[in-house]
C-alpha positions in Angstrom: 0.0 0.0 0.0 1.2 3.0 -0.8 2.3 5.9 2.5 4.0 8.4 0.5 2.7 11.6 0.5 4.4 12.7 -2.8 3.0 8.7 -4.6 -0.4 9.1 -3.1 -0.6 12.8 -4.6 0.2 11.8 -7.9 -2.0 7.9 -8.3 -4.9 10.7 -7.1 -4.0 13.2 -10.1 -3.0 10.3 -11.9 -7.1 9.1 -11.7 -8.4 12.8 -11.8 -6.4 12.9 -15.4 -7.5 9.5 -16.9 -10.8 8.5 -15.5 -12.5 10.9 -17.4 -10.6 10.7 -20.4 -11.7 6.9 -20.7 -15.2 7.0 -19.5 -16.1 10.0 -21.8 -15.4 7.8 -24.7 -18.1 5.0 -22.9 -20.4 8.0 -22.6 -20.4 7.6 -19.2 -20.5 10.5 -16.1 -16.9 11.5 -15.1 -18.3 11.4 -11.3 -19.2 7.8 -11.7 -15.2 7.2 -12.5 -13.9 8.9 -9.9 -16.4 7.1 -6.9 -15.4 3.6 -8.5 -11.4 4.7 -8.5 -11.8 5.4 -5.1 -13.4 2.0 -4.4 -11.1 -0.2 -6.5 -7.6 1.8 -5.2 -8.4 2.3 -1.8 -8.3 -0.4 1.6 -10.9 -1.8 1.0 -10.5 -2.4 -2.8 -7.0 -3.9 -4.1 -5.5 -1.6 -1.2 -3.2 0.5 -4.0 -3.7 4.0 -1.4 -3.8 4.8 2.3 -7.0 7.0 2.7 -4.9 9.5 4.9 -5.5 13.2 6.3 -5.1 14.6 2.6 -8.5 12.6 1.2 -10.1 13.8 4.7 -8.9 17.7 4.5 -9.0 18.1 0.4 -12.5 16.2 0.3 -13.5 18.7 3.4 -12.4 21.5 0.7 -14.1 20.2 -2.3 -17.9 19.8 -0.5 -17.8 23.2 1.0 -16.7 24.6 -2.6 -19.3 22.6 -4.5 -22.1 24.2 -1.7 -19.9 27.7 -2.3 -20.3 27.3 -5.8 -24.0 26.4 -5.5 -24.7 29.5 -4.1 -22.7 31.7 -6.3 -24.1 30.0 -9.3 -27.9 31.4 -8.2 -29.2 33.7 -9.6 -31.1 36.2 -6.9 -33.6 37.3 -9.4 -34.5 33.6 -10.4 -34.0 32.8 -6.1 -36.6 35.5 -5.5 -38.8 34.8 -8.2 -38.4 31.0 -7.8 -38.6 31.3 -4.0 -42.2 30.0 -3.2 -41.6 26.9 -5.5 -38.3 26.0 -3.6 -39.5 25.8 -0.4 -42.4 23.6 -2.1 -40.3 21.7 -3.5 -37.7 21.5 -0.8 -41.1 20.1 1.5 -41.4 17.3 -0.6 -37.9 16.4 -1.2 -37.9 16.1 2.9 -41.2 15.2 3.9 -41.8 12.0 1.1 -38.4 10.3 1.8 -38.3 11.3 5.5 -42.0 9.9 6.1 -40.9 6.8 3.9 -37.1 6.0 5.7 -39.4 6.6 8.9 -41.7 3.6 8.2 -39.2 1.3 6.5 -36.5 2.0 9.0 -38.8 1.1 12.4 -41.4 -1.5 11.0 -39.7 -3.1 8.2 -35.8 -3.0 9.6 -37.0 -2.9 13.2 -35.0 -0.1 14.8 -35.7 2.1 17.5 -37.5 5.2 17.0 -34.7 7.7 17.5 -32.5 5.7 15.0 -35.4 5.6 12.3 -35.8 8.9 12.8 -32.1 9.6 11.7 -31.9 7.4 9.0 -35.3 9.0 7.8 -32.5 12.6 8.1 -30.4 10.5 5.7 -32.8 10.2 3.4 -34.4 13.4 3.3 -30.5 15.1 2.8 -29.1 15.4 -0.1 -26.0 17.1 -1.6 -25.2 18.9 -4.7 -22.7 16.6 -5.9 -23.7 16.4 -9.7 -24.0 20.7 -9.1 -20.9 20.9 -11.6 -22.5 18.8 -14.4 -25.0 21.7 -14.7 -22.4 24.2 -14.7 -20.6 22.4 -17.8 -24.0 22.7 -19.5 -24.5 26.5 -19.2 -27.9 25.7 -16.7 -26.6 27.2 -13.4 -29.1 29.5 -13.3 -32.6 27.7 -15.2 -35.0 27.6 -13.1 -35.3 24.1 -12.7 -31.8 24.6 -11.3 -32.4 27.4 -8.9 -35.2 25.8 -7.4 -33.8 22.6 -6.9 -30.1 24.5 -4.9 -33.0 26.0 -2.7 -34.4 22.5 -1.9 -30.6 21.0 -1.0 -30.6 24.2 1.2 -33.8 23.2 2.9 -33.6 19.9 3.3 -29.8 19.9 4.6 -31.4 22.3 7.5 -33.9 20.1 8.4 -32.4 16.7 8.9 -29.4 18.8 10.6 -31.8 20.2 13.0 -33.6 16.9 13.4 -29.8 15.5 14.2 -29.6 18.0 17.0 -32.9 17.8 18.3 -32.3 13.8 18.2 -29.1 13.7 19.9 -30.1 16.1 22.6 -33.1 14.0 23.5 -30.8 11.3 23.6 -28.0 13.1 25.4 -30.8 14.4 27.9 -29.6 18.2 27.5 -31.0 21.3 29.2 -33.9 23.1 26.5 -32.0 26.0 27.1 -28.6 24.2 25.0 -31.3 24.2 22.1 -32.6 27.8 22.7 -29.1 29.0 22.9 -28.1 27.4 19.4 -31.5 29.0 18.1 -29.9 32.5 19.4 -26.7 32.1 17.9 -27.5 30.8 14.4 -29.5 34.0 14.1 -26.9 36.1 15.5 -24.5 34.4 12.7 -26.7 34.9 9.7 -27.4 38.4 11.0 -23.6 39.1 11.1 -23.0 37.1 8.1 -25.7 38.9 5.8 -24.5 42.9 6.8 -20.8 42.5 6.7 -20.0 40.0 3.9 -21.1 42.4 1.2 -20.0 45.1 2.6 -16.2 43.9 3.2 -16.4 41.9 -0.4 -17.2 45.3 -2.0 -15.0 47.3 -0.5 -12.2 45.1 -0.9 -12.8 44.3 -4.7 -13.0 47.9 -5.3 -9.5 48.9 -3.9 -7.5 45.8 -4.4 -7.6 44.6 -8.5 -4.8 41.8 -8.3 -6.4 38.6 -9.7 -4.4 36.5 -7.1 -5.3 38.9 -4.1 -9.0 38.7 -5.2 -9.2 35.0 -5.4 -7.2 34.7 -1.9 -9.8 37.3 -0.4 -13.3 35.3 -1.5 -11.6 31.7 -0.4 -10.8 33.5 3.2 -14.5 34.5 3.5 -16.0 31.4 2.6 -13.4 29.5 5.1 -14.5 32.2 7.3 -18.4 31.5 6.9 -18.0 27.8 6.8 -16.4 27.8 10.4 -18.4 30.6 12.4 -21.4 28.3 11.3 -19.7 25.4 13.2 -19.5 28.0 16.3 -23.3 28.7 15.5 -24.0 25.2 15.8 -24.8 24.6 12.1 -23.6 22.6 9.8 -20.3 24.7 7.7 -22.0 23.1 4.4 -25.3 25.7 5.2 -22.2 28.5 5.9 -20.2 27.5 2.6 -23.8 28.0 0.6 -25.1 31.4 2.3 -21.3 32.7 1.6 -21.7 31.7 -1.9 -25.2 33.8 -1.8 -23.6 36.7 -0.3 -20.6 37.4 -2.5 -22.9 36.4 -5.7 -23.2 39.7 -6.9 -19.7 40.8 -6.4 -18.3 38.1 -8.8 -19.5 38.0 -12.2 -20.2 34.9 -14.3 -18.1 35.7 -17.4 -15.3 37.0 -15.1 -11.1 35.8 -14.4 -12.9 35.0 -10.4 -15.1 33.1 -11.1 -12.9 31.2 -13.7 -10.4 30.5 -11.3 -12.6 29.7 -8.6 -14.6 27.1 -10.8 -10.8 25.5 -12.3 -9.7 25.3 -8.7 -12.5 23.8 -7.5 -13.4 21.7 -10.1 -9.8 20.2 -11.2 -8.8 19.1 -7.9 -10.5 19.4 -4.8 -14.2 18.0 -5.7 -12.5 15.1 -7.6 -10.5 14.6 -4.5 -13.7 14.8 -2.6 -15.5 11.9 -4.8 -12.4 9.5 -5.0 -12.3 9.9 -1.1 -15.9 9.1 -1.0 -15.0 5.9 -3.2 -12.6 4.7 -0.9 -14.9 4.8 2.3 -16.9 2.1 1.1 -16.3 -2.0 1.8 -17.0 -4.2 -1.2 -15.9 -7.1 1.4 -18.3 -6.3 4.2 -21.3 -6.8 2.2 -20.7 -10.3 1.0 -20.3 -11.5 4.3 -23.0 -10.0 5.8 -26.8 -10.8 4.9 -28.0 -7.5 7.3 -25.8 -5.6 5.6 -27.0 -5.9 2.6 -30.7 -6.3 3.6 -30.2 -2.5 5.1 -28.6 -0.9 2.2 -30.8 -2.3 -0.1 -33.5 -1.1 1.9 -32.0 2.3 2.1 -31.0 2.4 -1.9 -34.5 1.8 -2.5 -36.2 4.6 -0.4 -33.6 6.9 -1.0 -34.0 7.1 -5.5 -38.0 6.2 -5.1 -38.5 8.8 -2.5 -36.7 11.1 -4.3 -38.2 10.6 -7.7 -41.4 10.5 -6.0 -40.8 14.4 -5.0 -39.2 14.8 -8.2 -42.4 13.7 -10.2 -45.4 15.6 -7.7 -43.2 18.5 -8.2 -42.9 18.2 -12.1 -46.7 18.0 -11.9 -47.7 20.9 -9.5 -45.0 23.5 -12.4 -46.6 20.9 -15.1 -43.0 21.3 -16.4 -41.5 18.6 -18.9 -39.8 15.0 -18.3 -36.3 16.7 -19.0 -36.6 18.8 -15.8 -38.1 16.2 -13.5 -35.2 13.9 -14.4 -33.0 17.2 -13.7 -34.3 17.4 -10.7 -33.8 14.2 -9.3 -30.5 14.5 -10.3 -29.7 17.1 -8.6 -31.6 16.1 -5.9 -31.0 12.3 -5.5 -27.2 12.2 -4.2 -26.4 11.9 -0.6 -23.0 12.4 0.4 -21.7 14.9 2.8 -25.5 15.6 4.5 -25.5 11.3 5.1 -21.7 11.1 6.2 -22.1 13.8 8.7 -25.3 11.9 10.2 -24.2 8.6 10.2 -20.8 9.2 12.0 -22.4 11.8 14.5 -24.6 9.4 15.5 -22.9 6.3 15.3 -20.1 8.5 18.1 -19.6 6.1 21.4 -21.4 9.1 23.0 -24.4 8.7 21.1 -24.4 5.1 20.1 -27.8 5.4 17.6 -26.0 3.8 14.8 -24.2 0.5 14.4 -21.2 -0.3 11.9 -24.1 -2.0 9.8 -26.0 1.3 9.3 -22.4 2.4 8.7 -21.8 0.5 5.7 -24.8 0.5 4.2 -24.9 4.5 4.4 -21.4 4.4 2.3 -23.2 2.1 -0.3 -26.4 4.1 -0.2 -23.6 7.4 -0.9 -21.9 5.3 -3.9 -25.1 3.9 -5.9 -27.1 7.5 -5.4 -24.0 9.4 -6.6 -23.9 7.1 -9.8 -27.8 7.7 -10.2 -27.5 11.2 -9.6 -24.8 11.6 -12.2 -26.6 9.8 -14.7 -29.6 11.3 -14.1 -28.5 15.0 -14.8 -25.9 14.2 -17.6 -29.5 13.1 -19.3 -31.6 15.8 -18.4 -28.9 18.2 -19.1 -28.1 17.2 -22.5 -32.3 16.8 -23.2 -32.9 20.3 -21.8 -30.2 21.4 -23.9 -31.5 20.2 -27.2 -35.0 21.2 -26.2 -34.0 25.0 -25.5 -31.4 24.7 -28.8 -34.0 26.6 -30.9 -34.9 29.3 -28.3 -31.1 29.9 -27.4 -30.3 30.3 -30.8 -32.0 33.5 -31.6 -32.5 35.1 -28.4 -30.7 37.4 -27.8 -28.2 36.4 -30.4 -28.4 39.3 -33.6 -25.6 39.5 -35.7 -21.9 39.5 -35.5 -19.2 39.9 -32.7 -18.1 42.7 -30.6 -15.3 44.6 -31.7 -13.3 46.5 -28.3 -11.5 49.1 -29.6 -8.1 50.0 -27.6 -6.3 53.3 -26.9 -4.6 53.4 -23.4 -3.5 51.2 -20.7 -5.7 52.4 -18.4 -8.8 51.8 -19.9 -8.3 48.2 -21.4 -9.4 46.3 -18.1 -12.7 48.1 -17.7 -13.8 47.9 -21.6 -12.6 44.1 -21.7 -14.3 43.3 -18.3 -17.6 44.9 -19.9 -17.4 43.6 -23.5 -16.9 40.0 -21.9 -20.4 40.9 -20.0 -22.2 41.9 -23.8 -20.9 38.8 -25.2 -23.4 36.2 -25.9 -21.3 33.3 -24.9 -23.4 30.6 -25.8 -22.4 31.4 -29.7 -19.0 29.7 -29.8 -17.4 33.0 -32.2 -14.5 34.7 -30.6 -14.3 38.9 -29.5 -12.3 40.7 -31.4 -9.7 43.0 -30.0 -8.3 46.1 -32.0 -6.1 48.8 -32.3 -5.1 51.4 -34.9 -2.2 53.4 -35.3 -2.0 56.4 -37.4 0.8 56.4 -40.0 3.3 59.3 -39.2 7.2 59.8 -38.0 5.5 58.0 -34.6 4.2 54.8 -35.9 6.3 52.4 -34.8 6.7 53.1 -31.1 3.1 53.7 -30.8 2.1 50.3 -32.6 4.5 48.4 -29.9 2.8 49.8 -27.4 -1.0 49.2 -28.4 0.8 45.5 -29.6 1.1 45.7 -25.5 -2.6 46.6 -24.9 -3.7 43.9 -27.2 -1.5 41.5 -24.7 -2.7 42.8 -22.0 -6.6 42.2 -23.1 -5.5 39.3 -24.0 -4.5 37.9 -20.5 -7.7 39.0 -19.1 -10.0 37.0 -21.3 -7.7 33.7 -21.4 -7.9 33.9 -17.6 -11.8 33.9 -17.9 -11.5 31.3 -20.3 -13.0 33.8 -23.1 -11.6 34.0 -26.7 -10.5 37.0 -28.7 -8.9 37.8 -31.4 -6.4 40.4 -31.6 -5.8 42.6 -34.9 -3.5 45.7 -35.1 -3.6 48.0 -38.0 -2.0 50.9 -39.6 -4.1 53.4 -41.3 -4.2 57.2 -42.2 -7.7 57.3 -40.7 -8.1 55.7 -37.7 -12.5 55.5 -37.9 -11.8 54.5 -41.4 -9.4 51.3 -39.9 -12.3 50.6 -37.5 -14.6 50.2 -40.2 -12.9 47.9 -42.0 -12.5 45.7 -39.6 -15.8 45.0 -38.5 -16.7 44.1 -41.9 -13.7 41.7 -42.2 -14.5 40.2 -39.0 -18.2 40.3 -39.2 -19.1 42.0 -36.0 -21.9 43.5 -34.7 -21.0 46.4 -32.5 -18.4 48.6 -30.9 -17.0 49.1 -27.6 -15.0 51.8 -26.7 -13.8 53.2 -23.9 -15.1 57.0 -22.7 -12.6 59.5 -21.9 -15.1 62.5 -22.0 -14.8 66.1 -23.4 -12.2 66.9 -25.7 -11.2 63.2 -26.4 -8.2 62.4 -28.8 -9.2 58.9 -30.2 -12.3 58.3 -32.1 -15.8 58.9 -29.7 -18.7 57.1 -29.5 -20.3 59.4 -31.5 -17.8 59.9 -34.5 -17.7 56.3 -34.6 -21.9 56.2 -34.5 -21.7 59.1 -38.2 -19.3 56.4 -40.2 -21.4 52.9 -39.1 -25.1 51.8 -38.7 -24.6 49.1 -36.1 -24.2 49.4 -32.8 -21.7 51.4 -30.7 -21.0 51.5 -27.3 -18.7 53.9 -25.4 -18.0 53.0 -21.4 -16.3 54.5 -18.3 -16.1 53.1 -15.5 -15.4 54.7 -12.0 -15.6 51.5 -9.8 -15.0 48.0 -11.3 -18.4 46.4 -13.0 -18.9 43.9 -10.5 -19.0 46.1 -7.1 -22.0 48.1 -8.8 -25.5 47.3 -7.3 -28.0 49.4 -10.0 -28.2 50.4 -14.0 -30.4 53.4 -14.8 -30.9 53.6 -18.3 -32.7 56.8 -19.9 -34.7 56.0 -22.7 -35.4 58.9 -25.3 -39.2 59.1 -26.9 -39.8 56.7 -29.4 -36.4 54.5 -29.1 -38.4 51.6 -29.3 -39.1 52.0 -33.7 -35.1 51.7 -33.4 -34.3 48.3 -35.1 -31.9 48.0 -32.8 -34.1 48.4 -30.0 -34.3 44.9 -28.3 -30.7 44.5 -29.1 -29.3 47.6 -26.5 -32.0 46.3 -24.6 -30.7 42.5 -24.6 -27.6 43.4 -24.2 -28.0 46.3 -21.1 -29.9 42.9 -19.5 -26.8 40.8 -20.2 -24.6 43.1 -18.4 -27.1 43.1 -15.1 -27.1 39.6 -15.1 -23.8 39.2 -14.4 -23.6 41.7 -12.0 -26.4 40.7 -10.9 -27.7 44.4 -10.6 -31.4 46.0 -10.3 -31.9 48.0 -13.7 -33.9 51.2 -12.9 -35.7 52.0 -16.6 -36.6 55.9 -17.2 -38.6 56.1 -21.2 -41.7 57.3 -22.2 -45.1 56.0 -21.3 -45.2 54.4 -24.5 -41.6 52.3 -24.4 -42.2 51.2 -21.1 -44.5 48.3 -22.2 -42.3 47.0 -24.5 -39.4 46.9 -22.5 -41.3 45.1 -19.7 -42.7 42.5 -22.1 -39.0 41.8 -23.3 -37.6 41.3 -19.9 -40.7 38.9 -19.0 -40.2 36.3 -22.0 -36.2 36.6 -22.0 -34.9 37.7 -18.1 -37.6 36.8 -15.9 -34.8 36.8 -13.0 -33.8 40.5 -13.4 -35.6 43.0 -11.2 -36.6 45.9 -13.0 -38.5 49.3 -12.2 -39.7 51.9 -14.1 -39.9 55.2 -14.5 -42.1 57.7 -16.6 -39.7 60.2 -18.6 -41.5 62.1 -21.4 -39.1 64.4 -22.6 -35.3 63.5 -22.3 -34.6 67.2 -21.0 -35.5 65.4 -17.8 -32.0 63.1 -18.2 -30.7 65.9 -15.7 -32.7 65.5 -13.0 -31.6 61.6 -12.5 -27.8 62.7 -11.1 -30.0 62.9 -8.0 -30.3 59.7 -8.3 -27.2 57.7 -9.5 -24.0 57.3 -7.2 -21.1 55.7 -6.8 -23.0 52.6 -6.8 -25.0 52.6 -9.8 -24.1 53.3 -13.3 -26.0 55.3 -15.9 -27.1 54.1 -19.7 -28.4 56.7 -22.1 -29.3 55.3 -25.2 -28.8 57.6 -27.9 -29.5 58.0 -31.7 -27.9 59.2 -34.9 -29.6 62.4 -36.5 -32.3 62.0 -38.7 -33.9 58.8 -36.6 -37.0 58.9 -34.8 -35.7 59.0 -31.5 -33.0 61.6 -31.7 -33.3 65.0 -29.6 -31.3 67.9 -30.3 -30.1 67.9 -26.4 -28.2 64.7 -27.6 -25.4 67.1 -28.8 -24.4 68.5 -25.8 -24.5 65.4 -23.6 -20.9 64.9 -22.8 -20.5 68.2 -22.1 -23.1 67.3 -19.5 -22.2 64.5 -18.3 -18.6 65.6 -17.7 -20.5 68.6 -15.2 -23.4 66.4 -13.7 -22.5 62.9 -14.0 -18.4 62.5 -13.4 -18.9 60.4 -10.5 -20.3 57.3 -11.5 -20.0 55.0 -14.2 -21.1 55.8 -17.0 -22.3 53.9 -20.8 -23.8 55.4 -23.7 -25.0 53.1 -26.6 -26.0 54.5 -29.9 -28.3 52.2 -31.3 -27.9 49.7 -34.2 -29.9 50.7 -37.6 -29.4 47.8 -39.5 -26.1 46.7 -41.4 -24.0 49.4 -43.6 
């Protein structure tokens, strides 16, 4: 067997490496490989690894980042909108298996009432173990999704308060122990909910280095997952709500949450699963008839029960197969919620469980982890050919976005925001660009915007984005951008906003030489930390043709922010802009605001800070919605608007 820290490390990356290399060519879940590595290398398989403190401290890791994960994958639109049918559904993913173990456990296995009612816990947990097979699929934040990360949430609570309850009954504590821990598990959310944000954005606002950054969010979900052990809960409910907290802060198409996904996902949940894997006793089952009477028992009422929830709950939303099987997926895998329960109560000090109820538990963990998998790779890949034809148009248009560069300082905020337009689910890479004017200077100032293409270029590989760099020389500089975005087929500009009396190419000289869409950006504070978008509408902006394209893509950006958009338009472009946003981004939350004459832009620095950032959509001379005050706006935004971020998007009007 092998000791050696340094051999054990690498048969363990060894597995991570090749297990799903070979069982992606038998179309079969990587999670699947990893569990059954873990059985066949570990002590009790062909005894290849010791299972030492690395499996127990890295697979400690990799639960409390899949639950940290889980929580920064929701979307808190979608968690407030879904809400109602969470809770619903997180009742009957608790109440079906945990009234089901009850019965099975005490008349058909014949146990005592306080073990039947823990092994009824075991059932009615469940953990998020097949969470990253969603992510790989784009559906962190469906519905189905959302609703089923608030159910683990739930149901984790419950059985862990039932565990408590149980084991202070049995351990005859004083009520007051119970009142106490109902005290201070408010006092920790309390804590939890006002500081986290605060300390997140205030951090990510002064300190931009991507190391530093990631460093900061793993110390605060540590952090979380160990003051909830003080509280008394379990640090899987404090890895979730830290996720929750920090969700806005870290944008989905951003170099965080890259990293945090790669290092979670390429080391410390596989080590998590192969750890799992190696828990469980091949041996002890085929000598032992109770043994295998009690898991097979428990496999049985853990899936039915599960897919029993699972199938009422597809019938109450009268939703399709795709996401019932989805949700049993996701819902169907005990692992961390059953280990904790089992070994708590199986404790000398507690003595509810035998070694039997032991075993069986690791079995129940191995055979619901395979089900799970193979559950949600199905109803992934159906719900993903179902949605094919919706996906492909919404939201889509034409072309790619073109991010013009000029300075250093500018290209982190313009990349971070054109990453945000991008419609990521069309495989077609960004296009980065600079031109240099041709004059005695060329040369030195092409190296140098050769250096801001670079630079743009590191930002997007670390959030795992493509662009494509192209770096011209021409004697007009609008005239190079022009060409470009016919040679590359894109759709709209970006460029960055340096206000009055600007050098390279505006927004607005750019918007006179092209029809599509261009966008000019400054921002004060990085994207992420901002909390609200106020967009002014002028009258009539919705006869634009590009009208539900700004719009589409002003939703994009709040999404993954996760910001509150604050809408100011006429009486008449209000309805179509709420219709949009309830058939494409039910999740966002969205006012609105009567403005009938865009005079009235002025009166809104009252209202935009530091926080927020302000749209005003704009139009080229001659189209219905353009105002003469549209001329002086930079001028005016340069007095009145200087001290928050700021965006201005002349709309597309069809291809030049």
């Amino acid at each position: 067997m092998i000791k050696d820290p340094t051999w054990i490390f690498f048969v363990v990356l060894a597995v991570i490496l090749l297990a799903p290399i070979v069982l992606r060519r038998l179309c079969i879940p990587s999670i699947i490989g990893l569990i059954v590595a873990g059985v066949i290398m570990g002590e009790h398989g062909l005894g290849l690894v010791e299972r030492d403190r690395s499996f127990e401290i890295f697979g400690q890791v990799g639960i409390y980042l899949i639950m940290f994960m889980a929580g920064l994958g929701m979307d808190m639109g979608s968690m407030k909108r879904y809400g109602r049918l969470g809770l619903i559904f997180g009742l009957l993913t608790f109440s079906i298996p945990f009234f089901m173990g009850l019965a099975a456990a005490h008349w058909l296995l014949g146990f005592g009432m306080m073990t039947s009612m823990l092994l009824a816990c075991i059932f009615s947990s469940h953990t998020l173990v097949t969470y990253p097979v969603v992510q790989r699929y784009g559906f962190s934040h469906h519905p189905k999704v959302t609703v089923s990360v608030l159910a683990t949430a739930f149901t984790t609570f419950l059985s862990l308060l039932i565990l408590a309850f149980v084991v202070n009954v049995k351990g005859a504590s004083s009520p007051l122990h119970l009142v106490w821990t109902s005290l201070s598990v408010v006092v920790y959310m309390a804590l939890m909910i006002l500081f986290i944000p605060r300390i997140g954005r205030w951090f990510l606002r002064r300190y931009d280095d991507s190391v530093t950054q990631f460093i900061f969010i793993l110390l605060l979900l540590f952090l979380s997952a160990a003051l909830a052990r003080v509280a008394g809960i379990a640090p899987l409910l404090g890895a979730f709500l830290c996720g929750l907290l920090v969700n806005r802060l870290i944008p989905r198409t951003s170099p965080l949450m890259n990293r945090i996904e790669f290092f979670s996902n390429a080391l410390f949940v596989p080590y998590f699963l192969i750890g799992v894997g190696m828990l469980i006793d091949m041996r002890a089952f085929m000598a032992s008839r109770d043994i295998l009477l009690v898991a097979a028992v428990m496999i049985v009422i853990g899936l039915l029960s599960k897919w029993l929830a699972a199938a009422v709950m597809q019938a109450i939303t009268r939703s399709s197969g795709a996401t019932r099987v989805l949700a049993f997926g996701l819902s169907s895998a005990h692992s961390a919620g059953a280990l904790a329960i089992v070994m708590i109560a199986a404790a000398p000090e507690v003595g509810l469980m035998s070694d039997e109820i032991l075993d069986a538990t690791v079995m129940l963990i191995l055979v619901s982890c395979i089900v799970a998998s193979v559950a949600t790779e199905w109803g992934a890949r159906r719900l993903t050919i179902k949605e094919a034809n919706t996906e492909e148009n919404r939201g889509a248009f034409h072309g790619r976005c073109l991010v013009l560069y000029d300075t250093r300082k500018t290209v982190d905020d313009i990349t971070q925001m054109a990453m945000m337009l991008s419609n990521h689910r069309i495989k077609t890479p960004m296009v980065g660009l600079t031109v240099t004017f041709d004059d005695e200077d060329m040369d030195s100032r092409k190296r140098e915007r050769q250096g801001l293409l670079e630079h743009a270029q590191r930002i997007t590989a670390a959030a795992d984005v493509a662009m494509q760099v192209m770096s011209r020389v021409s004697n007009n500089i609008v005239s190079g951008v022009m060409h470009t975005m016919k040679e590359c087929e894109c759709g709209e500009v970006l460029v960055a906003y340096n206000g009055v009396g600007q050098q390279y190419p505006s927004a607005r000289t750019l918007s006179e030489s092209t029809l599509l869409e261009v966008i000019a950006y400054e921002g004060i504070v990085p994207p992420n930390t901002l909390r609200r978008i106020v967009v002014a509408v002028p009258q009539k902006a919705e006869y634009e043709i590009g009208f539900y394209k700004w719009l589409e893509h002003v939703c994009r950006i709040a999404e993954n922010i996760g910001a509150n958009l604050s809408f100011h338009a006429h009486k008449d472009t209000i309805p179509r802009m709420r219709d949009f946003l309830r058939q494409h981004h039910v999740s966002l939350r969205a006012e609105y605001a009567e403005m009938e004459l865009w005079t009235r832009i002025m009166s809104l620095q009252q209202e935009v800070g530091e926080d927020d950032m302000i749209v005003f959509i704009l139009s080229r001379q001659g189209y219905m919605s353009h105002r003469g005050a549209m001329g002086g706006l930079p001028l005016q935004i340069h007095r009145y608007f200087s001290h928050t971020n700021i965006m201005l998007i002349y709309p597309d009007q069809g291809h030049d």
